[in-house]
VEXBA-585127 format. One record per residue (C-alpha): x negated, y negated, z; residue in one letter. Coordinates in steps of 0.1 Angstrom, whole numbers, plus 5000, padded with zeros to 4 digits. Each point is the difference from the previous one (the first is absolute). Layout:
<pt east="X" north="Y" up="Z" type="A"/>
...
***
This chain:
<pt east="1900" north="1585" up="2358" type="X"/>
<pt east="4970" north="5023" up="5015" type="X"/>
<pt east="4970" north="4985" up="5012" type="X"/>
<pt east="4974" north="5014" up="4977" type="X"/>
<pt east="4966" north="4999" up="5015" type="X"/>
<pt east="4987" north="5032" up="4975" type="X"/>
<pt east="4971" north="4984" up="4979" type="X"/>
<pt east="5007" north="5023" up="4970" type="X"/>
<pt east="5033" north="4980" up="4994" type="X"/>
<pt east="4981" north="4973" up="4984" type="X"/>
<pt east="5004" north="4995" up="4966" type="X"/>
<pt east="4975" north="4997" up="4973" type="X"/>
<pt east="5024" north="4979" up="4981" type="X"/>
<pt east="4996" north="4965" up="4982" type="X"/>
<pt east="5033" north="4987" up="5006" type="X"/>
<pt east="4999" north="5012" up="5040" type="X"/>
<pt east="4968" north="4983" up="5004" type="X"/>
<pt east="5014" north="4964" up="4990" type="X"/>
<pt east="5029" north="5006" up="5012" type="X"/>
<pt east="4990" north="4982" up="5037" type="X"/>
<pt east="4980" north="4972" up="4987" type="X"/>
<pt east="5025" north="4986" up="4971" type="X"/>
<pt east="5036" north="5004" up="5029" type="X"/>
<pt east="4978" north="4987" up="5024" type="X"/>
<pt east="5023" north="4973" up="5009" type="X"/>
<pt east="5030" north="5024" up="4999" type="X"/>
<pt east="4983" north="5023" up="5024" type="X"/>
<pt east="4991" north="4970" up="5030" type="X"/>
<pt east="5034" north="4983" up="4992" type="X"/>
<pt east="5016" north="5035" up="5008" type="X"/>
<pt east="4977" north="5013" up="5027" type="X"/>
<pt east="5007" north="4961" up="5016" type="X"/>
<pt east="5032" north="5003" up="5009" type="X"/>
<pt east="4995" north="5029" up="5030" type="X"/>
<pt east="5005" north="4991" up="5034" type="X"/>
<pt east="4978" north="4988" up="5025" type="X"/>
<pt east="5006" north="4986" up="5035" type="X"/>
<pt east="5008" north="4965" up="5001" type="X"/>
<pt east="5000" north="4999" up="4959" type="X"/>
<pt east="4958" north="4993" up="5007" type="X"/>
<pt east="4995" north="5025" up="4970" type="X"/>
<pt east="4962" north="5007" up="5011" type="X"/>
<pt east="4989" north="5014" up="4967" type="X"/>
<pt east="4979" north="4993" up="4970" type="X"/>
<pt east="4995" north="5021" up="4968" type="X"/>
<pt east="4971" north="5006" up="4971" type="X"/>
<pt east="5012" north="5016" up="4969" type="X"/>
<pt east="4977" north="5011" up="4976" type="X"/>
<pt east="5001" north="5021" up="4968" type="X"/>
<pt east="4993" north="5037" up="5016" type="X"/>
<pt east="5012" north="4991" up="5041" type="X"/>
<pt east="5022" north="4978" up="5022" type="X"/>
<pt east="4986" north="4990" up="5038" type="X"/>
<pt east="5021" north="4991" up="5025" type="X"/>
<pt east="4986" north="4977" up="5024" type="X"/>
<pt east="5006" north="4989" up="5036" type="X"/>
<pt east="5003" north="4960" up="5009" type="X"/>
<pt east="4992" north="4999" up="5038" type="X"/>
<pt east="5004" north="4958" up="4996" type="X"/>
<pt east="5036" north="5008" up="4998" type="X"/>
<pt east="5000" north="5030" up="5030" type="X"/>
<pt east="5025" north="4987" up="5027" type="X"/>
<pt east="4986" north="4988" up="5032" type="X"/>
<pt east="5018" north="5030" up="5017" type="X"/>
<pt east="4985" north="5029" up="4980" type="X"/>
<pt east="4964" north="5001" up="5010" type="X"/>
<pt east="4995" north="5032" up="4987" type="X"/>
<pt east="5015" north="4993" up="4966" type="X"/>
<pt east="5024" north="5026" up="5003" type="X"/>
<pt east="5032" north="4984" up="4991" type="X"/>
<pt east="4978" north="4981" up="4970" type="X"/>
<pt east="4990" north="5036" up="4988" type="X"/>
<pt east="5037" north="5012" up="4998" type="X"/>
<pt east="5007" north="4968" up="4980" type="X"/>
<pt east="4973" north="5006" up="4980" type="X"/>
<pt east="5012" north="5040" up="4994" type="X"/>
<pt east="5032" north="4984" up="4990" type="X"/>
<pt east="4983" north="4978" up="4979" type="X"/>
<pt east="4982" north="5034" up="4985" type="X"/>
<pt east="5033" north="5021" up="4995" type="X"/>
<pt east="5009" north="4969" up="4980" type="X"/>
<pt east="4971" north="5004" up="4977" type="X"/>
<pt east="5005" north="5038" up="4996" type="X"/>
<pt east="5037" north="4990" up="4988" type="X"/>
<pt east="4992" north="4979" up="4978" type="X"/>
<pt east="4974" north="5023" up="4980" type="X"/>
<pt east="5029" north="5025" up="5004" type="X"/>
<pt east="5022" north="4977" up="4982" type="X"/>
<pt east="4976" north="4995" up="4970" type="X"/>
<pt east="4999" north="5041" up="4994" type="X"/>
<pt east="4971" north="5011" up="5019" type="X"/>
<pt east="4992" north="5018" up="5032" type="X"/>
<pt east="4978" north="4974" up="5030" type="X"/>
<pt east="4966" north="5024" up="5006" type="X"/>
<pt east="4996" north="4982" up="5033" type="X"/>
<pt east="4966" north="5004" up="5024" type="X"/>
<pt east="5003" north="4986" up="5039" type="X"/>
<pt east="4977" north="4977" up="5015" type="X"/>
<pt east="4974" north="5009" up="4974" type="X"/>
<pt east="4969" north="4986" up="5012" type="X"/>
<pt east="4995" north="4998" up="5042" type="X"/>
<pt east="4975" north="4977" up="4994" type="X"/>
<pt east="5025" north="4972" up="4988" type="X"/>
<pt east="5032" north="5006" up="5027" type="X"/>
<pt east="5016" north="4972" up="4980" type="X"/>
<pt east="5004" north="5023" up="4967" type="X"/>
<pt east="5029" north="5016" up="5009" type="X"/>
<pt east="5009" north="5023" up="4969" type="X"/>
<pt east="4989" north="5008" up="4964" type="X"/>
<pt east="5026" north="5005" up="4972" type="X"/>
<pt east="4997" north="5019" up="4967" type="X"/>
<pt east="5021" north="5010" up="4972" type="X"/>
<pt east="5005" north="5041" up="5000" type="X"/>
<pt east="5021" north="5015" up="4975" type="X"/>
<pt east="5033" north="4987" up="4980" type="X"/>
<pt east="5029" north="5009" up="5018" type="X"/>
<pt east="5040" north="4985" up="4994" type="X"/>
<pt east="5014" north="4979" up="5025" type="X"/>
<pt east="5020" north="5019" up="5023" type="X"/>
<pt east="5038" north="4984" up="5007" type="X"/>
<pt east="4992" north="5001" up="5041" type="X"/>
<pt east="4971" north="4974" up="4985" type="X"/>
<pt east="5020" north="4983" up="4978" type="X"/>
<pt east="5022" north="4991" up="5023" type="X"/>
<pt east="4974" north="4991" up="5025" type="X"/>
<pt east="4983" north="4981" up="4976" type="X"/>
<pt east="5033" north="4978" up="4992" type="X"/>
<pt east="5000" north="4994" up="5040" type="X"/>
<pt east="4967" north="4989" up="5000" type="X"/>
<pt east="5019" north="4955" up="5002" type="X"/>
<pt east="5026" north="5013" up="5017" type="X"/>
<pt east="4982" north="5013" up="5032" type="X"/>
<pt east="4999" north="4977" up="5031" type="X"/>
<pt east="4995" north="5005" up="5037" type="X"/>
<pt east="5036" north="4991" up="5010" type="X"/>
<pt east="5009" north="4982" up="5031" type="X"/>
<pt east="5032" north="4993" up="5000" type="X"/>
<pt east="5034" north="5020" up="5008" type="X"/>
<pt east="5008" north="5032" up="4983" type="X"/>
<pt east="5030" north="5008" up="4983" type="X"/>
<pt east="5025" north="5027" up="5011" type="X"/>
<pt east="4988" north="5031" up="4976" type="X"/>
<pt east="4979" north="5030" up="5012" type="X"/>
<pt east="4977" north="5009" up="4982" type="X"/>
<pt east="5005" north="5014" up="4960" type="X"/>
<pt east="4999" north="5040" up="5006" type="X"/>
<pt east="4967" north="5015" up="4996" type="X"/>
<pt east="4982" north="4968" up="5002" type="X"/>
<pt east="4987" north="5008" up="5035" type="X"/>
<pt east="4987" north="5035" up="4993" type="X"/>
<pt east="4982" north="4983" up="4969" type="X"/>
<pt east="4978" north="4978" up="5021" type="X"/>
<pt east="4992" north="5019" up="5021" type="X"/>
<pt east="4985" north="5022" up="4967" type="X"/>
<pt east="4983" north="4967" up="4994" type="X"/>
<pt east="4987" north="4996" up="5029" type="X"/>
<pt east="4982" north="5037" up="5000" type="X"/>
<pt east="4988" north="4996" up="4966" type="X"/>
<pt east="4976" north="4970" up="5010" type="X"/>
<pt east="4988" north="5023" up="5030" type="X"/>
<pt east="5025" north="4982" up="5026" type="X"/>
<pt east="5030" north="5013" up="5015" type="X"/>
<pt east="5035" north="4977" up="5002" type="X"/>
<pt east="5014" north="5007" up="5041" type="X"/>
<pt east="5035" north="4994" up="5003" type="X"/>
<pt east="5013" north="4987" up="5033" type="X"/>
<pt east="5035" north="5007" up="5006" type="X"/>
<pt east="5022" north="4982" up="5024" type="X"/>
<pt east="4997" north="5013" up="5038" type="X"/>
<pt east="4974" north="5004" up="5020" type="X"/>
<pt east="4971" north="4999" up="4978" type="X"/>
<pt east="5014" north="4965" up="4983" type="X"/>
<pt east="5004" north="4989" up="5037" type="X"/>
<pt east="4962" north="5003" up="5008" type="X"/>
<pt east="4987" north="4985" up="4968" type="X"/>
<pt east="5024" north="4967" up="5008" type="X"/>
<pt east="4988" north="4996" up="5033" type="X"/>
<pt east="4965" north="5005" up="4987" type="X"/>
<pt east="5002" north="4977" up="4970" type="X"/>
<pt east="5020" north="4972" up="5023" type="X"/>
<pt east="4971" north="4995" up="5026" type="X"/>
<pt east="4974" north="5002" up="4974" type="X"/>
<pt east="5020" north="4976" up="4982" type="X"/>
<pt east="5005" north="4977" up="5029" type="X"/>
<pt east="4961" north="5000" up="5008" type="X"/>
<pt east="4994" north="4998" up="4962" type="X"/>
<pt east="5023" north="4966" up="4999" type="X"/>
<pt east="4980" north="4982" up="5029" type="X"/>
<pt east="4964" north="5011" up="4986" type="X"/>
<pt east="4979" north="4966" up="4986" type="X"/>
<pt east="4985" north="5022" up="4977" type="X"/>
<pt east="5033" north="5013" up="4984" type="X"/>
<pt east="5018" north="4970" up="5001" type="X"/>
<pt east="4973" north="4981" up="4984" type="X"/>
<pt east="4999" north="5025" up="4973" type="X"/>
<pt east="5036" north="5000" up="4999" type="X"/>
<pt east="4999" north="4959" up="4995" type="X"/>
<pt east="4970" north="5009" up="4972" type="X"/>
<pt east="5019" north="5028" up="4978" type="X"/>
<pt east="5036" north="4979" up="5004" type="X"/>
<pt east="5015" north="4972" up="4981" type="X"/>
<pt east="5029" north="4977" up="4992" type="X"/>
<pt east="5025" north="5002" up="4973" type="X"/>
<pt east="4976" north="4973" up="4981" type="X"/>
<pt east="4967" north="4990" up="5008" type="X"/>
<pt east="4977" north="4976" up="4985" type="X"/>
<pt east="4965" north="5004" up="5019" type="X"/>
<pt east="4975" north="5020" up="4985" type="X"/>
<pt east="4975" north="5016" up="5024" type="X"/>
<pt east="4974" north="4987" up="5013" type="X"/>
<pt east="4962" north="5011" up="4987" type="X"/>
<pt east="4989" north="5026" up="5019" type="X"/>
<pt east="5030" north="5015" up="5011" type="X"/>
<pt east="5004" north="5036" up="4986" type="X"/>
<pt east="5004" north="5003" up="4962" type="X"/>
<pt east="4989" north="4963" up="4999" type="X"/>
<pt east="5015" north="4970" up="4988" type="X"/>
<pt east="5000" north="5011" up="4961" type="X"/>
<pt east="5031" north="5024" up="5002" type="X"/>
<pt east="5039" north="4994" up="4995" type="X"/>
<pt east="5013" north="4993" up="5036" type="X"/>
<pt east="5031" north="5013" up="4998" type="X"/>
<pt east="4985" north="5032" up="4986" type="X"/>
<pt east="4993" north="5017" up="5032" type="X"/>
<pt east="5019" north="5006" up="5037" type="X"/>
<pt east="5034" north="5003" up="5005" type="X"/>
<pt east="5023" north="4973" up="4995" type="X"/>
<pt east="5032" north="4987" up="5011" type="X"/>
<pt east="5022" north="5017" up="4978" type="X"/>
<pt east="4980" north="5035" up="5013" type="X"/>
<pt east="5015" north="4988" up="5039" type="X"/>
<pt east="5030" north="5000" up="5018" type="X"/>
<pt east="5014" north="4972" up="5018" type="X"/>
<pt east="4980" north="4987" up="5032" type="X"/>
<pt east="4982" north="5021" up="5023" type="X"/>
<pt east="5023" north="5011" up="5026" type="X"/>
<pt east="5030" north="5019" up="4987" type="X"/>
<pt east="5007" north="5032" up="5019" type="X"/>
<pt east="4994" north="5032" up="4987" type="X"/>
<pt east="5024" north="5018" up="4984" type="X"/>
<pt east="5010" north="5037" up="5014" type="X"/>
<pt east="4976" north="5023" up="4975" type="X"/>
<pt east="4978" north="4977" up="4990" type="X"/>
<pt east="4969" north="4993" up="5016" type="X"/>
<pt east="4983" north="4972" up="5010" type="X"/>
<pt east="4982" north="4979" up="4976" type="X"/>
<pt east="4972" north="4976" up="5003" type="X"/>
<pt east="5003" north="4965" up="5009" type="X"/>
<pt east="4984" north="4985" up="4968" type="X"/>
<pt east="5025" north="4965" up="5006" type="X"/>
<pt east="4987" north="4989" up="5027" type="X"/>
<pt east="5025" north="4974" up="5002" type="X"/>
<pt east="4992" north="4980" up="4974" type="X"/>
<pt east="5037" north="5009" up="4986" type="X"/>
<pt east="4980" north="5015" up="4970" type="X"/>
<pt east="5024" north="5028" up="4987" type="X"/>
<pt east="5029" north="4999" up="4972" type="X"/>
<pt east="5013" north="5038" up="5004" type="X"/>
<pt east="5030" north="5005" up="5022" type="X"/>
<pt east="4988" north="5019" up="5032" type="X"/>
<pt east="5020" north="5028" up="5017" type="X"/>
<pt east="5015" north="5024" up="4974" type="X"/>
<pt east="5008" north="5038" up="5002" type="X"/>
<pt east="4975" north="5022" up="5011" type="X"/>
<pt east="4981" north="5019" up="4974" type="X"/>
<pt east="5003" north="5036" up="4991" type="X"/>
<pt east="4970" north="5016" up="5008" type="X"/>
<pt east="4971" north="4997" up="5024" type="X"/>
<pt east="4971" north="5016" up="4990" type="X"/>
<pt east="4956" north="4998" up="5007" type="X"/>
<pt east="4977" north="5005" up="4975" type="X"/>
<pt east="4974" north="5023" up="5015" type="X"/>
<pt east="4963" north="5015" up="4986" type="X"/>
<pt east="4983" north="5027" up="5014" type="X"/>
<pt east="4969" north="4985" up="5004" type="X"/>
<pt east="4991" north="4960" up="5013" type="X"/>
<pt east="4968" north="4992" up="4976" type="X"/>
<pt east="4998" north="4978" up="4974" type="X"/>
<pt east="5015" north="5021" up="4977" type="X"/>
<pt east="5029" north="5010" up="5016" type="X"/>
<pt east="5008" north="4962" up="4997" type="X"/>
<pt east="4997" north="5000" up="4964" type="X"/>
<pt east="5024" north="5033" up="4997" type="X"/>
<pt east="5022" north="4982" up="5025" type="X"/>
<pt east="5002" north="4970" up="4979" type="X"/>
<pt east="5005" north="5025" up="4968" type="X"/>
<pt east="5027" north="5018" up="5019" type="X"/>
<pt east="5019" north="4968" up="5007" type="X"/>
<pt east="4999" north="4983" up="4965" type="X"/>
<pt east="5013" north="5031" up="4982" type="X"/>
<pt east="5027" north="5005" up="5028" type="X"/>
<pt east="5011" north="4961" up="5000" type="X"/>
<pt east="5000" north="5002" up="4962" type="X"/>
<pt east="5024" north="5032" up="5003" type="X"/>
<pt east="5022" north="4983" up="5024" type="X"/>
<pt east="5004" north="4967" up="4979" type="X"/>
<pt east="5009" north="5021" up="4968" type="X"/>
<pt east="5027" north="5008" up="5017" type="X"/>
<pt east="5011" north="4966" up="5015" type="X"/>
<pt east="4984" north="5010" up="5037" type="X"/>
<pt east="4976" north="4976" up="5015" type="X"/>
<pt east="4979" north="5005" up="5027" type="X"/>
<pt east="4994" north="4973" up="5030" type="X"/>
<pt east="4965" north="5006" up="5013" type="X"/>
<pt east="4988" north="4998" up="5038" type="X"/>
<pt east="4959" north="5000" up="5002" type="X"/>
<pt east="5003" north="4984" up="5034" type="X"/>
<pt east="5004" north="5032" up="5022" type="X"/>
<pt east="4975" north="5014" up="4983" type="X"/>
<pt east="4974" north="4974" up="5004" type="X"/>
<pt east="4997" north="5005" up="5034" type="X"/>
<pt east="4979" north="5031" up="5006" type="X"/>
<pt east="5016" north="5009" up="5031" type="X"/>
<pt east="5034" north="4997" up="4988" type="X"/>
<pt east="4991" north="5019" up="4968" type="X"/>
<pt east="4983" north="5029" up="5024" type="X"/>
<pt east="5032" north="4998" up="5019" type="X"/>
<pt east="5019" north="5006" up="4971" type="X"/>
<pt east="4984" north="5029" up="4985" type="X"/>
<pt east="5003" north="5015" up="5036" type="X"/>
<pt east="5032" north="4991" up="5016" type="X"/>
<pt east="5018" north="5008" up="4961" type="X"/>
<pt east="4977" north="5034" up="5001" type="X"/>
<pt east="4991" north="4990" up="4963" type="X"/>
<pt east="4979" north="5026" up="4981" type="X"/>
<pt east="4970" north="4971" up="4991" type="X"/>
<pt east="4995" north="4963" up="5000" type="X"/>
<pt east="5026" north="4977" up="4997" type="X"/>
<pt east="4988" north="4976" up="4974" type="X"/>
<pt east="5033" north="4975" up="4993" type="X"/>
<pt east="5036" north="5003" up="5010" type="X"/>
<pt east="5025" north="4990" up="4981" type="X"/>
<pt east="5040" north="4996" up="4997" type="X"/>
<pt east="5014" north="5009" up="4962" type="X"/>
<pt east="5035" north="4991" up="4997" type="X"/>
<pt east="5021" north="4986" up="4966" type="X"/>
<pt east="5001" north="4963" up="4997" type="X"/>
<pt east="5003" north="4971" up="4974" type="X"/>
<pt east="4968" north="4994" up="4981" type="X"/>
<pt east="4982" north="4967" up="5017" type="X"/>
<pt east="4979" north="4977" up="4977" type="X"/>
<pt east="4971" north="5013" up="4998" type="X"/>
<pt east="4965" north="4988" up="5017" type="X"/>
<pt east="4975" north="4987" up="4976" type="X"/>
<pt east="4970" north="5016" up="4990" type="X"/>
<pt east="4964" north="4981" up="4991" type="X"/>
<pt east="4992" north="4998" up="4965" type="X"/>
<pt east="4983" north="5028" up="4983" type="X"/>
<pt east="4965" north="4975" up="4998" type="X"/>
<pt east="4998" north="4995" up="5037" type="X"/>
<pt east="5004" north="5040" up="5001" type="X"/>
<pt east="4973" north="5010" up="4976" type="X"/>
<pt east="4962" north="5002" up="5003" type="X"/>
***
């Protein structure tokens, strides 16, 4: 699926010009279901008859992303999402980038271009779409289906980003050491663990928020962050050979119901964009949806680490001491596994302006 940005793609037609404002619903539920760090899923939507906008939700930016980068990516996820599902109803997404600098909040403009069939890469995406989750748990003992790898990576340059592989050796040596200090500075920070505490829950949980908190007290509380189910057992299990460190997000309140420890996944990779700006976030977060959507249409999940890369020295460092040809923007672990439940989503109402 291309990323069509060529005005003259926009079709004249009747049926293409209703076609975002009567699957409206369709189109938020689908988009809804990207990933975001901590499950905060920082984006709102307007669909009318001729466009769709993609906004930003800065009440729901974490605590530890003052720049809104890692909300950006999620919201790029969110926007690949979009795309697929105007794929999926036989048209190409004619798709403009933060459109208007005088409202930074506006992150993208959709259109309907031209009809175009469903491709079976899509198809299949677009049938991965409830399956996908950020996996946390152990890995089972497969490598990766052949090809697979080679045809992220493709993702991952279509969307302007480029898919690193890190093999075992030296290189994998330097991003664990790396990613375990930042993760053992990460794990004592107030700020982090007080977002951590915010964006985390129990198996069950009865309180609604308070008013004023972000999203405010009208929204489904077990509609957002990650919960239990999403967590591995306590907060202290050693890490695995091959699998990197992960954050602390138990903080010993014995919140997590997957079994820790496990196999070590298949492949280490880091998702990386030429430039740093705003818009390299939302191709970053473009890259990763249509890559994780790959991977889970073939049974391979991917479990996520933003906590080296919140750390600016320790994503410098990366880029550096890895010799990486541009910004490290997420690092993840893609392994096969068994499908966990999967974390809710907020309604389609609380999503739509």
């Amino acid at each position: 699926m291309d990323n069509v940005t060529d005005d003259r793609l926009t079709g004249n037609d009747a049926e293409g010009a209703q076609l975002l404002l009567s699957n409206a619903q369709y189109l938020i539920a689908t988009s809804g279901r990207a990933p975001s760090v901590h499950n905060s899923q920082p984006w709102r939507f307007r669909i009318g008859p001729e466009r769709a906008e993609l906004w930003s939700d800065p009440r729901r930016r974490i605590w530890t992303d003052p720049l809104g980068r890692e909300m950006l990516i999620s919201c790029g996820a969110a926007l690949f999402g979009l795309r697929l599902a105007v794929r999926s109803l036989g048209y190409q997404p004619v798709v403009d980038l933060l459109p208007d600098p005088g409202r930074p909040q506006l992150l993208a403009r959709l259109r309907v271009g031209r009809s175009a069939p469903l491709s079976p890469l899509e198809a299949s995406m677009l049938r991965a779409v409830q399956r996908r989750h950020t996996h946390r748990g152990p890995f089972e003992p497969r490598p990766l289906p052949p090809g697979l790898l080679v045809g992220l990576q493709d993702d991952a340059v279509k969307e302007g980003a480029e898919l690193a592989i890190i093999r075992p050796g030296l290189m994998y040596d330097r991003l664990f050491r790396l990613a375990a200090s930042a993760a053992r500075r990460g794990d004592l920070d107030p700020r982090a663990r007080a977002a951590v505490r915010r964006w985390t829950r129990a198996a069950a949980r009865d309180a609604r928020r308070a008013p004023g908190r972000p999203g405010g007290d009208h929204e489904s509380p077990d509609a957002e962050g990650i919960p239990a189910t999403a967590l591995t057992v306590g907060s202290a299990s050693p890490i695995r050979p091959g699998r990197l460190p992960q954050r602390d997000f138990d903080l010993g309140r014995n919140l997590g119901l997957l079994p820790a420890g496990g196999l070590p996944p298949a492949v280490t990779a880091i998702l990386l964009t030429q430039g740093d700006r705003r818009v390299d976030w939302l191709r970053a977060g473009q890259a990763l949806d249509r890559l994780l959507l790959h991977a889970a249409s073939e049974w391979v999940f991917a479990s996520l680490h933003t906590q080296p890369i919140e750390d600016p020295v320790t994503r410098i460092l990366i880029g550096s001491q890895l010799g990486l040809p541009g910004h490290p923007q997420l690092l993840m672990q893609l392994g096969m596994a068994t499908v966990a439940p999967a974390t809710a989503r907020r309604p389609v109402a609380e999503l739509a302006d």
